[in-house]
VOVEX-364399 format. One line per 5 residues: their letters; for each residue y, x, z of N, C-alpha, C, O. Coordinates in steps of 0.02 Angstrom, whole numbers, padded with zeros to 5 digits, always signed. Example, Ala and Ser with C-alpha at 12.3 -4.5 7.8 and 13.67 -1.06 7.14 Angstrom:
! VOVEX-364399
AS) -00284/+00660/+00390/-00225/+00615/+00390/-00165/+00660/+00390/-00166/+00712/+00423  -00112/+00642/+00354/-00053/+00684/+00357/+00002/+00645/+00394/+00057/+00670/+00402;
***
This chain:
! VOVEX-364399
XXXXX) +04961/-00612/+01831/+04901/-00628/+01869/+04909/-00601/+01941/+04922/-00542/+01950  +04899/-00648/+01995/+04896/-00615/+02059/+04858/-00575/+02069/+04816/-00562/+02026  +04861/-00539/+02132/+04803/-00481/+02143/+04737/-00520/+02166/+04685/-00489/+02158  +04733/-00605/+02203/+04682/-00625/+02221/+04651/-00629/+02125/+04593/-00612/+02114  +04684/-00646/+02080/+04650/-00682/+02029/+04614/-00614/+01996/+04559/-00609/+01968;
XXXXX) +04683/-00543/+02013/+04620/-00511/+02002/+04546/-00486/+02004/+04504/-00469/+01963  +04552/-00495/+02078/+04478/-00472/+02135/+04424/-00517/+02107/+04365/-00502/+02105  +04458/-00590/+02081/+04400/-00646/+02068/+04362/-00615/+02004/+04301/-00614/+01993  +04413/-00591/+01968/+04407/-00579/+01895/+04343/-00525/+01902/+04287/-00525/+01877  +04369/-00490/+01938/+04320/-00408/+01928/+04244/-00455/+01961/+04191/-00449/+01932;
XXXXX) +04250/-00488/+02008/+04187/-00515/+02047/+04146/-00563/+02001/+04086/-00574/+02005  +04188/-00586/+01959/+04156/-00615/+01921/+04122/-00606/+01840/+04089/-00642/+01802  +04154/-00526/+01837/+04118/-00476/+01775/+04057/-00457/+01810/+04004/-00460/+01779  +04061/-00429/+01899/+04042/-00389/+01921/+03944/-00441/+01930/+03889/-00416/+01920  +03954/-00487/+01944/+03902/-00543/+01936/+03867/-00553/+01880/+03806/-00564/+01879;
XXXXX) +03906/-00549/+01830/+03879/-00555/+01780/+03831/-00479/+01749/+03770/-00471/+01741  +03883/-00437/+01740/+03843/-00363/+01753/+03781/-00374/+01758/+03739/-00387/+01715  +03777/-00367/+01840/+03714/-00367/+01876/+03660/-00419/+01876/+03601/-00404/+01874  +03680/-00475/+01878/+03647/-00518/+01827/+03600/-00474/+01775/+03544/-00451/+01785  +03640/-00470/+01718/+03590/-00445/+01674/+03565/-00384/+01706/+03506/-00392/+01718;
XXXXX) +03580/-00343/+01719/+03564/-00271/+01772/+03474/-00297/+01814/+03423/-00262/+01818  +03485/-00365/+01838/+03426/-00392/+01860/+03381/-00412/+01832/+03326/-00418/+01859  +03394/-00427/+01776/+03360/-00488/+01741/+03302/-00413/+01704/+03241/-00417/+01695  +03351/-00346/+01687/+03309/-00297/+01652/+03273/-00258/+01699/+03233/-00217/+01678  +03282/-00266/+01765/+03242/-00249/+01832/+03168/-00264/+01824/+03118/-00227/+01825;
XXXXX) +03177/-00341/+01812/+03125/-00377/+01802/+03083/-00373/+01734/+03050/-00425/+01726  +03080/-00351/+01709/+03046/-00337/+01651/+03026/-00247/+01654/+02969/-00226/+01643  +03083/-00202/+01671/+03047/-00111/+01673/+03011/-00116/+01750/+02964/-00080/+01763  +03037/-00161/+01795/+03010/-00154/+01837/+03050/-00080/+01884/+03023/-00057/+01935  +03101/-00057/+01861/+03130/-00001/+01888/+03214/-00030/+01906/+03257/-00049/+01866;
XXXXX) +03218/-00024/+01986/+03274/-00064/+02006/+03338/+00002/+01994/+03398/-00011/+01991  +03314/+00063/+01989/+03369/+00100/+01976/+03443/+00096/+01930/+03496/+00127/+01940  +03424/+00043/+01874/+03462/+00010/+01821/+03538/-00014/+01876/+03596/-00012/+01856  +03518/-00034/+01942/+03604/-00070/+01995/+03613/-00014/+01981/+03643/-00005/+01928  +03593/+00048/+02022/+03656/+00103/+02026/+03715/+00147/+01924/+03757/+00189/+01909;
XXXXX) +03662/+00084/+01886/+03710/+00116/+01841/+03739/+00061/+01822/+03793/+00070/+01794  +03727/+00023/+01826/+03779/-00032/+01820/+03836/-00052/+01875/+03884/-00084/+01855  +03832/-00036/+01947/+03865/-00008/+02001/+03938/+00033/+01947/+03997/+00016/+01942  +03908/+00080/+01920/+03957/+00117/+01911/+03990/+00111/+01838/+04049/+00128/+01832  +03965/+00095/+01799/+03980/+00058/+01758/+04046/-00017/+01757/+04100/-00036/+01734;
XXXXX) +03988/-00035/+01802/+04050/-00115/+01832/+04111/-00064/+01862/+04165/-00090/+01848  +04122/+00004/+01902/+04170/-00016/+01950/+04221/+00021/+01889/+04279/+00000/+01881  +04192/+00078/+01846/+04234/+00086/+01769/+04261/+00034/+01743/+04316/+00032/+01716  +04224/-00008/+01750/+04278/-00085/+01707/+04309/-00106/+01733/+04361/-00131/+01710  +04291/-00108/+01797/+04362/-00167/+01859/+04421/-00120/+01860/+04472/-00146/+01881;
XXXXX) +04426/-00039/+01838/+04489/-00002/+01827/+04503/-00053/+01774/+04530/-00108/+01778  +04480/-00023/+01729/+04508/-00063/+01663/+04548/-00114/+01653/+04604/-00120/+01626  +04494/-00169/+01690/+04530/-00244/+01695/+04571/-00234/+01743/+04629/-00255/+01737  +04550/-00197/+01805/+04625/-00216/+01828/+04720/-00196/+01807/+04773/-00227/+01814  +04703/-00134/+01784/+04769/-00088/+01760/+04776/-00135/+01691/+04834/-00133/+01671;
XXXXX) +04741/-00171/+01656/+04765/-00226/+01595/+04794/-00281/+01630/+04846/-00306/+01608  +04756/-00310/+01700/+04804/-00376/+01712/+04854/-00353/+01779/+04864/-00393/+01825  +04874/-00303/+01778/+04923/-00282/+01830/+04982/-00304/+01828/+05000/-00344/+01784  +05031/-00276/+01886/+05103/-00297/+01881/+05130/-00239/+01888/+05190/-00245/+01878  +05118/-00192/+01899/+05163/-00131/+01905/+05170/-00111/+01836/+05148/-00142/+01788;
XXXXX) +05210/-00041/+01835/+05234/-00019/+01787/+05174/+00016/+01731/+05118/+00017/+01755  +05178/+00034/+01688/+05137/+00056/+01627/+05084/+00101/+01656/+05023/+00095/+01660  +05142/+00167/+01682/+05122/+00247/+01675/+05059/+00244/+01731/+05003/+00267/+01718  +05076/+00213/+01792/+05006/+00221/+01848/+04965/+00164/+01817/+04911/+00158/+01845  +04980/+00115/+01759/+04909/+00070/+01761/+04875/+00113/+01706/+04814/+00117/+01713;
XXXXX) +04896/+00140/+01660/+04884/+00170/+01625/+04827/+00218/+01642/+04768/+00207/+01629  +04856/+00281/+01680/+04829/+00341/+01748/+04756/+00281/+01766/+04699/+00303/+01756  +04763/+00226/+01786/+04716/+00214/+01811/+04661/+00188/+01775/+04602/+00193/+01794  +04682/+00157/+01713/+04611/+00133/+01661/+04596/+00217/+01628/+04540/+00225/+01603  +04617/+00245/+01628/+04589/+00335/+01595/+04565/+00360/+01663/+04509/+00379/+01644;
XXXXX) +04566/+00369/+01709/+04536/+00409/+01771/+04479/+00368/+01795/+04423/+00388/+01808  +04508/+00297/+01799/+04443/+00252/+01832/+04399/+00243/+01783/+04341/+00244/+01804  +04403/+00234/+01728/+04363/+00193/+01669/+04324/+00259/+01645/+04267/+00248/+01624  +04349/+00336/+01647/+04319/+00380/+01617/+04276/+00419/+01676/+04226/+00451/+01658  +04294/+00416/+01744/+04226/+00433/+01829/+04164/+00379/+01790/+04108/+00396/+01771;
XXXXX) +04194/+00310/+01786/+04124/+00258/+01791/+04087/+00274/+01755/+04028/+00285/+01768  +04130/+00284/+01669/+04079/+00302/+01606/+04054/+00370/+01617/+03996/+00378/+01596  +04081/+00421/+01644/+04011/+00481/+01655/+03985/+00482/+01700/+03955/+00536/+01699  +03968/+00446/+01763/+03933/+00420/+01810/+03874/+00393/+01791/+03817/+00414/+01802  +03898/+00327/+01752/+03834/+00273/+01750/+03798/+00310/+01664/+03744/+00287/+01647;
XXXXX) +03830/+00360/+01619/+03773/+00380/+01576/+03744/+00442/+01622/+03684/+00451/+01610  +03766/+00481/+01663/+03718/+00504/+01694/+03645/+00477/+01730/+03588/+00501/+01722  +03662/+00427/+01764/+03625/+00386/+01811/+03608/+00360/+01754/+03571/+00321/+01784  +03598/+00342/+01684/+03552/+00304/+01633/+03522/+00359/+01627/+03473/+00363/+01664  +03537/+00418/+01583/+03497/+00454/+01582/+03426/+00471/+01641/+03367/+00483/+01629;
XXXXX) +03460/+00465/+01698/+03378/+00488/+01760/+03355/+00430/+01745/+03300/+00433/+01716  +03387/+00350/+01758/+03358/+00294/+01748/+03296/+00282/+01686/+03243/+00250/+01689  +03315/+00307/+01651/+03281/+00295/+01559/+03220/+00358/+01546/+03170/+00353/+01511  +03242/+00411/+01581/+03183/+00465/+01577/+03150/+00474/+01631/+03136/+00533/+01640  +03130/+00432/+01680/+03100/+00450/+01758/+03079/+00400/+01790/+03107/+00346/+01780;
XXXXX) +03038/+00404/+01825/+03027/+00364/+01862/+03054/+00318/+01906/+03109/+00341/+01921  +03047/+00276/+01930/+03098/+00228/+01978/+03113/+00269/+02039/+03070/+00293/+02076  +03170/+00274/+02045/+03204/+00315/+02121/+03145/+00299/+02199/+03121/+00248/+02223  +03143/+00347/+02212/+03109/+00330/+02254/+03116/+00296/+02327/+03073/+00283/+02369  +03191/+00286/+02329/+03209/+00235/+02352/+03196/+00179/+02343/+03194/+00144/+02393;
XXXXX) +03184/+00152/+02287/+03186/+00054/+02257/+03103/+00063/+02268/+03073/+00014/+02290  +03073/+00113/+02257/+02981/+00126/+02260/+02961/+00101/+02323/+02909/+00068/+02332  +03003/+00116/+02369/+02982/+00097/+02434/+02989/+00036/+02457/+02942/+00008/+02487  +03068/-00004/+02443/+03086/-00072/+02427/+03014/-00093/+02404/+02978/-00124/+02443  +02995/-00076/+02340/+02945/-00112/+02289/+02892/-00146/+02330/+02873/-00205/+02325;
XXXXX) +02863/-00081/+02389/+02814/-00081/+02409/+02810/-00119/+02472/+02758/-00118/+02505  +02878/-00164/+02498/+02887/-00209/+02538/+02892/-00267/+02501/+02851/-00312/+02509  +02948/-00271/+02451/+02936/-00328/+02430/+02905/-00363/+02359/+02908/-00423/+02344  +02877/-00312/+02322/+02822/-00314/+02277/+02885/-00332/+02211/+02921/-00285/+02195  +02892/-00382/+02184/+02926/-00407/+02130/+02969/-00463/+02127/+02997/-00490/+02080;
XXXXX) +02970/-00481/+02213/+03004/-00556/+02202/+03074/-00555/+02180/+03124/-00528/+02203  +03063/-00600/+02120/+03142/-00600/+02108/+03181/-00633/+02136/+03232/-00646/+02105  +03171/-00665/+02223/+03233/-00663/+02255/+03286/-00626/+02273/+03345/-00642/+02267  +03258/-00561/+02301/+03261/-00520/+02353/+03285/-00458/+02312/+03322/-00416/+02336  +03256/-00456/+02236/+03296/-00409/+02194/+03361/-00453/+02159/+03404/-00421/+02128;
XXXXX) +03367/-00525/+02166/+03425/-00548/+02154/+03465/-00531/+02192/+03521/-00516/+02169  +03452/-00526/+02268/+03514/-00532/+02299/+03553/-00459/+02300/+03614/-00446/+02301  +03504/-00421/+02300/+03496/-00356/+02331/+03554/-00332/+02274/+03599/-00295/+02293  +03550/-00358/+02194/+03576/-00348/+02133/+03663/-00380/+02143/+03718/-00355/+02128  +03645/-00436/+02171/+03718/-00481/+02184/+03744/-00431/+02255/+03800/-00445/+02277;
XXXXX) +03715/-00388/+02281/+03774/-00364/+02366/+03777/-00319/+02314/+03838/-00325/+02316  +03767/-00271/+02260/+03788/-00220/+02219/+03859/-00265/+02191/+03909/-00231/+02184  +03864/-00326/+02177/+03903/-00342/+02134/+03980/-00364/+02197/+04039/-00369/+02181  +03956/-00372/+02250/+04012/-00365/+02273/+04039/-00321/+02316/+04088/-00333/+02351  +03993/-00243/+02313/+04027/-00202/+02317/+04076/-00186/+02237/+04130/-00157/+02247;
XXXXX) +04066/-00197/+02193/+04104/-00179/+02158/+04160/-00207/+02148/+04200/-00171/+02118  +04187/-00289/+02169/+04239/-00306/+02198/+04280/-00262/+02253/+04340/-00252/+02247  +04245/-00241/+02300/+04264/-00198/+02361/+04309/-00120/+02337/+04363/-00094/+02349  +04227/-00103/+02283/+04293/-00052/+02258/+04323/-00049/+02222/+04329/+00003/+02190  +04363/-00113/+02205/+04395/-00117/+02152/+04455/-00114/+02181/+04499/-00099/+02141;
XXXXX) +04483/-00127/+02271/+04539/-00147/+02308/+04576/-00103/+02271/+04617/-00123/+02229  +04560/-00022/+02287/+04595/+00054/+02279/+04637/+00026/+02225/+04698/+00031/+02229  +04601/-00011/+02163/+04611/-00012/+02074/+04700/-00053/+02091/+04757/-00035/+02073  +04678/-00108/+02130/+04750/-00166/+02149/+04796/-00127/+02152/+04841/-00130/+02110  +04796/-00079/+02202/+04852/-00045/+02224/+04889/-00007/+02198/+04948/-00002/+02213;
XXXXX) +04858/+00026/+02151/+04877/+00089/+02087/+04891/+00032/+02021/+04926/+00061/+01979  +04881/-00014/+02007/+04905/-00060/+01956/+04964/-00121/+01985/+04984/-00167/+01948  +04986/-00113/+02049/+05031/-00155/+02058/+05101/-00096/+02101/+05144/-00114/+02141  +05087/-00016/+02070/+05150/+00015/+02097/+05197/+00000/+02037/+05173/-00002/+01980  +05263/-00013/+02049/+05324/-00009/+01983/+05344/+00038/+01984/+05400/+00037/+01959;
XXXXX) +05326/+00101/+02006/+05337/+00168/+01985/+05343/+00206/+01919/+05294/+00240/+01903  +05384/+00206/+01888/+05390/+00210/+01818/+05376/+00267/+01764/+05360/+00269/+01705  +05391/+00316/+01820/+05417/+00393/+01785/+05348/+00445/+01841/+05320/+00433/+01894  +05348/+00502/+01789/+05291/+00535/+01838/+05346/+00568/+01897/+05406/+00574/+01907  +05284/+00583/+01926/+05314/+00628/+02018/+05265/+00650/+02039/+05213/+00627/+02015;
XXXXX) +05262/+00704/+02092/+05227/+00754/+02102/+05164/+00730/+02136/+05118/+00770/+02145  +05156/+00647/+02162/+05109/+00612/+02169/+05048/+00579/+02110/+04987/+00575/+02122  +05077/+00561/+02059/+05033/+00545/+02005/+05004/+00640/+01989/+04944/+00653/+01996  +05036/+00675/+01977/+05021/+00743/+01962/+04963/+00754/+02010/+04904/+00766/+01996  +04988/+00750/+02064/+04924/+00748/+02132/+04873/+00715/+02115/+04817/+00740/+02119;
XXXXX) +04882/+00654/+02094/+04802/+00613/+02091/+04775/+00654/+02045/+04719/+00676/+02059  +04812/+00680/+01967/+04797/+00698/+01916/+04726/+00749/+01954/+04665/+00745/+01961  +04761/+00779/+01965/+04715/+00861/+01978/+04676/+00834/+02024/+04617/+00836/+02006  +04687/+00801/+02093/+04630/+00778/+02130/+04562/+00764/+02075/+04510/+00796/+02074  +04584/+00703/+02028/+04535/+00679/+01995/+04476/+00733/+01965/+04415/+00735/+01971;
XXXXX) +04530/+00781/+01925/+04489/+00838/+01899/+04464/+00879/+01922/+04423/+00911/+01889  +04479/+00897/+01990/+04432/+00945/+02029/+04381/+00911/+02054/+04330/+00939/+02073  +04391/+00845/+02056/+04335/+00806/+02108/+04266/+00801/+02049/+04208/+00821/+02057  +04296/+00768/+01990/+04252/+00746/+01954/+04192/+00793/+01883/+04145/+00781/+01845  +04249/+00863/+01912/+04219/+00901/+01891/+04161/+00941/+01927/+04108/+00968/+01910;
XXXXX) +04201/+00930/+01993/+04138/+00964/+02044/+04081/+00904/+02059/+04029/+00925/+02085  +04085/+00851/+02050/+04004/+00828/+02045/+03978/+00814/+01987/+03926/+00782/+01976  +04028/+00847/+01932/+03971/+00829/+01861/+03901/+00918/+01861/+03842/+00927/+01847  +03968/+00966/+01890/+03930/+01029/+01913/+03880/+01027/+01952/+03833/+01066/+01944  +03880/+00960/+02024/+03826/+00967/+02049/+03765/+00941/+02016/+03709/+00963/+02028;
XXXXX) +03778/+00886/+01968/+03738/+00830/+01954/+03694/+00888/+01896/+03633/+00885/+01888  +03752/+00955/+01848/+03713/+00979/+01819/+03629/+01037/+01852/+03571/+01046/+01833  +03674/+01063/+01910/+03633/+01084/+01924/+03578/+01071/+01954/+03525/+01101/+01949  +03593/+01016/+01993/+03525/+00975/+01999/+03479/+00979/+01946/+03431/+01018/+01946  +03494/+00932/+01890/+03470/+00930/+01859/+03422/+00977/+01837/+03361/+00969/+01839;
XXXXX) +03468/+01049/+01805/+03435/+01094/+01785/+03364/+01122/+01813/+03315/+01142/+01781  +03376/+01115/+01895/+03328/+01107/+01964/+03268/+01086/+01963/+03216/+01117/+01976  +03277/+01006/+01941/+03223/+00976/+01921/+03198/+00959/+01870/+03155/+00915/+01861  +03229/+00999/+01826/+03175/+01003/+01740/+03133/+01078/+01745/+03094/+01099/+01703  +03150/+01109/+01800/+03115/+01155/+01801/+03032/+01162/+01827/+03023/+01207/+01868;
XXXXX) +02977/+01126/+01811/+02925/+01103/+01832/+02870/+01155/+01897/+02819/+01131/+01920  +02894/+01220/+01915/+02900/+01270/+01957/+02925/+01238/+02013/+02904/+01244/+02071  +02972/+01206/+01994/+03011/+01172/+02056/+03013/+01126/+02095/+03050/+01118/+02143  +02957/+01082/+02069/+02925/+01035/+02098/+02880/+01023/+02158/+02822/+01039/+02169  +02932/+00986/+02197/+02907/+00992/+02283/+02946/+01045/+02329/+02936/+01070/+02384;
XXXXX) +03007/+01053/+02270/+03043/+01115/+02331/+03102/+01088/+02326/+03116/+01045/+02284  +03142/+01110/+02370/+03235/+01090/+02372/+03264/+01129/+02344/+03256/+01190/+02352  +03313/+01095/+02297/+03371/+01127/+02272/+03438/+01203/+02323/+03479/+01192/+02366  +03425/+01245/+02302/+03482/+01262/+02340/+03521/+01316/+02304/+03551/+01362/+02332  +03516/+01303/+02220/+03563/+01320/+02186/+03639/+01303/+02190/+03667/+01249/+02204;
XXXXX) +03669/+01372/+02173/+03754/+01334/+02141/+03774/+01274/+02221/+03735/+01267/+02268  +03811/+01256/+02217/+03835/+01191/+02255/+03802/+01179/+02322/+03820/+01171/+02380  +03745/+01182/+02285/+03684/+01142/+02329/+03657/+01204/+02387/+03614/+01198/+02430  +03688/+01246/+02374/+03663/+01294/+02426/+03723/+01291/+02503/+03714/+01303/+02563  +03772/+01273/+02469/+03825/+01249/+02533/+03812/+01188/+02552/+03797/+01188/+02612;
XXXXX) +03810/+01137/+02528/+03797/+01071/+02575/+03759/+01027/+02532/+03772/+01022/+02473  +03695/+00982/+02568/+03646/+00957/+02540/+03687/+00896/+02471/+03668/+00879/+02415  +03729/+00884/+02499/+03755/+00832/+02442/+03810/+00851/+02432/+03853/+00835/+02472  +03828/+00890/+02376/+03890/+00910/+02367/+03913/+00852/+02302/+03969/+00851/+02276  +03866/+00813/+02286/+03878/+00771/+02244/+03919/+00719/+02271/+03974/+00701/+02250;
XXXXX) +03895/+00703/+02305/+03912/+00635/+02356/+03976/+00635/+02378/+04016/+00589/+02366  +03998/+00717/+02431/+04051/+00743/+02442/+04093/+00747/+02383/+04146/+00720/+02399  +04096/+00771/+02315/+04144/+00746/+02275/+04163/+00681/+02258/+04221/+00662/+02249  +04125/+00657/+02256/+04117/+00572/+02247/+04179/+00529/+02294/+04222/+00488/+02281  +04149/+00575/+02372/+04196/+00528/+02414/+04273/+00559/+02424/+04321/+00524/+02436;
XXXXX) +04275/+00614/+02419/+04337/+00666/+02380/+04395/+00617/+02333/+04450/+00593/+02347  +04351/+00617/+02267/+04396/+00581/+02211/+04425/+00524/+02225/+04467/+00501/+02186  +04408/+00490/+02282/+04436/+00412/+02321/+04511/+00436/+02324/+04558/+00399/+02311  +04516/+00491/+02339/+04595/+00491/+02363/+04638/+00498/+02304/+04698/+00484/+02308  +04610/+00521/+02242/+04660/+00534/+02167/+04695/+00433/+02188/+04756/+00435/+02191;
XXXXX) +04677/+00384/+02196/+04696/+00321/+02177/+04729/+00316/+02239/+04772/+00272/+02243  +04721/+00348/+02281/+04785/+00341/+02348/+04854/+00369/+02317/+04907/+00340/+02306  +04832/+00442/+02308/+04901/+00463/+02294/+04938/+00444/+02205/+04993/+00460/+02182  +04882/+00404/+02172/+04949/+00373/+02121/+04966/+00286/+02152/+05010/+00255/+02123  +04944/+00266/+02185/+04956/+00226/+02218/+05037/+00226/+02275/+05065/+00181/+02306;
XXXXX) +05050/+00282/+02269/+05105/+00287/+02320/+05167/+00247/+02301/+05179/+00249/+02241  +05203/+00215/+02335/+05264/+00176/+02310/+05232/+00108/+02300/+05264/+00057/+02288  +05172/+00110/+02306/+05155/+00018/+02291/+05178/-00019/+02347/+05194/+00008/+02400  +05178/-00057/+02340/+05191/-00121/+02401/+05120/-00117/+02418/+05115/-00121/+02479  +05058/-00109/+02387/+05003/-00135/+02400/+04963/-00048/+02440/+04907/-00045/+02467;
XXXXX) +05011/+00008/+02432/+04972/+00069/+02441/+04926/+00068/+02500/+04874/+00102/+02498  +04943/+00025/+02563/+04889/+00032/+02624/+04801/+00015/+02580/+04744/+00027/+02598  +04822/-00006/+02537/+04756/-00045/+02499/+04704/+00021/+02489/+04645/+00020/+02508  +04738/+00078/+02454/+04714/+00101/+02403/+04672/+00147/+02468/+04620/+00173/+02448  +04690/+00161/+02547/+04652/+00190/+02575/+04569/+00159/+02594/+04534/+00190/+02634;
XXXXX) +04554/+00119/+02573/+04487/+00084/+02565/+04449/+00113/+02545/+04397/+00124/+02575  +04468/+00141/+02471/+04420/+00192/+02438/+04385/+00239/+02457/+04324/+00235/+02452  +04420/+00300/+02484/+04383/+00334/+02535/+04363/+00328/+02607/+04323/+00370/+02628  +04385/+00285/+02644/+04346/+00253/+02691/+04280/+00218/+02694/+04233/+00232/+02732  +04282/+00171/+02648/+04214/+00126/+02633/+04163/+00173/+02608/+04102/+00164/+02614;
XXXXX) +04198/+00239/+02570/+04133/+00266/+02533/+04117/+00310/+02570/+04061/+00336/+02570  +04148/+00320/+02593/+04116/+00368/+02674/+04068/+00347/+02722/+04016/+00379/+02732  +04084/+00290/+02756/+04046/+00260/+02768/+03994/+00229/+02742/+03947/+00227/+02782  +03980/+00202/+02686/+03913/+00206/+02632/+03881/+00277/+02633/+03827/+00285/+02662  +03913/+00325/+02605/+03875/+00375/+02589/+03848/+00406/+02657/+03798/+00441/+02657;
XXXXX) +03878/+00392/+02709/+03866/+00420/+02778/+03808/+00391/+02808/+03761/+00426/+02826  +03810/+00318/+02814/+03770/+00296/+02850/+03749/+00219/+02840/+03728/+00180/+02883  +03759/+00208/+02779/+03721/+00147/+02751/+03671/+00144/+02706/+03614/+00126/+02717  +03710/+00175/+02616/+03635/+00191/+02576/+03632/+00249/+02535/+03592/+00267/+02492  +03697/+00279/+02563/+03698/+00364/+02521/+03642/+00418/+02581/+03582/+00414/+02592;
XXXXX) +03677/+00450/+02601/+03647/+00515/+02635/+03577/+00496/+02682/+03533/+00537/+02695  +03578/+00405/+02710/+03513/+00399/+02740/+03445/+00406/+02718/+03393/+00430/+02741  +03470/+00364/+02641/+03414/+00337/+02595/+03394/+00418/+02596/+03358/+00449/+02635  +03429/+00439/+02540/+03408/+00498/+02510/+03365/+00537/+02567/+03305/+00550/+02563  +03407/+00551/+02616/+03348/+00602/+02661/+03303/+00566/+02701/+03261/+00595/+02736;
XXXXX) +03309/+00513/+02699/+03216/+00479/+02708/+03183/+00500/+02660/+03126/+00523/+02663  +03214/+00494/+02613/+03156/+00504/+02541/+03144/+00582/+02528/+03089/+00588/+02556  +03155/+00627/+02511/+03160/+00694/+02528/+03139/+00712/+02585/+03134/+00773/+02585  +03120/+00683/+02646/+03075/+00698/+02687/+03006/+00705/+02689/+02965/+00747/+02707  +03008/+00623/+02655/+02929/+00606/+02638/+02906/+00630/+02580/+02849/+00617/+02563;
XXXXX) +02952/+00674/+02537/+02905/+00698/+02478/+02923/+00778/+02491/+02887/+00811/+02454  +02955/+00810/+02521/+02956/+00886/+02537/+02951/+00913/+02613/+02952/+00968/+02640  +02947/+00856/+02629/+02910/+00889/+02698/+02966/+00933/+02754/+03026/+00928/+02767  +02919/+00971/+02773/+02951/+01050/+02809/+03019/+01063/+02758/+03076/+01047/+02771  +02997/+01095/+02700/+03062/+01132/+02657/+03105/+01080/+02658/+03160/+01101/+02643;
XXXXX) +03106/+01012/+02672/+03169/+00986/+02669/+03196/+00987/+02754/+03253/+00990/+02777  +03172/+00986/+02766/+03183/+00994/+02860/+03200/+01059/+02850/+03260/+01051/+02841  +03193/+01110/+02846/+03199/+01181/+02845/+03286/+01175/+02815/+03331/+01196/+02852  +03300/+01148/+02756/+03370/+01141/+02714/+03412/+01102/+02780/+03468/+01120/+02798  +03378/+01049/+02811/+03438/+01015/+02863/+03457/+01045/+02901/+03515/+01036/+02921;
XXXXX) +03403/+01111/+02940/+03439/+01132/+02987/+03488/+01197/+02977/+03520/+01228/+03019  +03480/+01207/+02893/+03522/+01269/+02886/+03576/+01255/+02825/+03607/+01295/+02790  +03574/+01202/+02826/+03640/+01169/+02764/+03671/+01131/+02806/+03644/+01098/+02851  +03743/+01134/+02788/+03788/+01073/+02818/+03759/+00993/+02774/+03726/+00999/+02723  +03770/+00948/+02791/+03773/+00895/+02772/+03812/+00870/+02693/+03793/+00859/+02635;
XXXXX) +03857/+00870/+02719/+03927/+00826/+02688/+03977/+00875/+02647/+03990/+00894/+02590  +03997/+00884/+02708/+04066/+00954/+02681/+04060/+01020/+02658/+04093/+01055/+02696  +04039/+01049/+02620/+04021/+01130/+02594/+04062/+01161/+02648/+04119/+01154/+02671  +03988/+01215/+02663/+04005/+01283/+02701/+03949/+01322/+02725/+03892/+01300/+02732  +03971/+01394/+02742/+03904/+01449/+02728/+03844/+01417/+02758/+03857/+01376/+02803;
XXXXX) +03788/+01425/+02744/+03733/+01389/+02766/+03706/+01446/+02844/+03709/+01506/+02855  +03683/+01391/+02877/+03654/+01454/+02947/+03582/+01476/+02948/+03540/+01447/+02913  +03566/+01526/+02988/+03495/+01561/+02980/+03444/+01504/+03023/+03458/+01489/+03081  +03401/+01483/+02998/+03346/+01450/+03022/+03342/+01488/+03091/+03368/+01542/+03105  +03307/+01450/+03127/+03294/+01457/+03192/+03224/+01403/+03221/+03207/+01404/+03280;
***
């Protein structure tokens, strides 16, 4: 299978997905359901892609176990908030512009579905190296993967823990993680992009695999990661979240500074 027939392939699970992803929008009425099917879909386009690849076994292999196992504890996390909580208060605000039309949550459901084509490029590149035997590059992604994906299941726990604590309600997190930089989640997130660069090395296709952390940088930077969120965290914490911006880094963990 070429690499275009792959991209079609994943775009056309990735449609379908979300599709249904929409269709159950429309009935809970809670659009939070894309971001787990987001991650979900981009777990499977590893899958499918390292099954219809051309490279050698060992990196397609590396890549349906690293990619397929980020998506699957991603998107049951994100079910879990999805299934016990309220609608993100992001899509709340959506709601409250565009009420229920199911155009506008179609489409909104279908640009989810082709980002997940998008990040599926990284997947091409790591399933079309003929690299056969390990090297100190697959070893590299190895551990990248596990430090990355361990450090935002840590942030995601402590969040969590954060906000089951009902004391805590209406205040900012600045436990563990979260006391060095407001999204240390996010920051691992866009971190683990590079495990699929470096087993990607030796591909013909490796310029590919630098997409991953570029695009998600730019999302999380300044499209619908770090904006959304701190609009929203503004309007529901006020001051204490203004108070956290000016004394937390952003993005990258590091000591936090004294209010002023």
């Amino acid at each position: 299978m070429t690499t275009w027939h792959q991209l079609l392939l994943v775009w056309a699970f990735a449609v379908v997905l979300q599709g249904l992803a929409w269709a159950r929008q429309q009935h809970t009425r809670n659009a939070g359901i894309v971001d787990v099917a987001w991650s979900f879909g981009v777990g499977a386009a590893a899958v499918l892609v390292a099954a219809t690849g051309s490279g050698a076994p060992l990196p397609r292999l590396l890549l349906a176990v690293l990619g397929g196992a980020w998506g699957l504890r991603l998107g049951l996390h994100l079910w879990h908030r999805v299934s016990g909580e309220a609608e993100d208060g992001r899509y709340a605000q959506l709601r409250k512009r565009w009420g229920n039309a199911p155009a506008k949550w179609l489409a909104m459901f279908q640009f989810q579905a082709v980002l997940i084509a998008l990040f599926a490029l990284p997947f091409l590149a790591v399933a079309a190296n003929p690299v056969a035997g390990w090297n100190a590059w697959f070893i590299g992604g190895i551990a990248t993967w596990l430090l990355c994906v361990g450090g935002e299941a840590m942030a995601d726990r402590q969040l969590a823990r954060f906000r089951a604590n009902p004391a805590n309600r209406g205040k900012t997190c600045r436990d563990g993680l979260w006391r060095y930089s407001r999204h240390p989640n996010y920051f691992f997130e866009w971190l683990h992009w590079f495990a699929y660069v470096l087993l990607a090395v030796g591909s013909p296709l490796h310029w590919l695999a630098w997409s991953g952390p570029v695009v998600m940088y730019v999302f999380l930077r300044w499209v619908s990661g770090i904006p959304w969120t701190e609009q929203q965290a503004l309007r529901t914490r006020g001051e204490d979240y203004a108070r956290y911006q000016r004394t937390t880094p952003m993005l990258i963990p590091w000591f936090p500074k004294e209010d002023r």
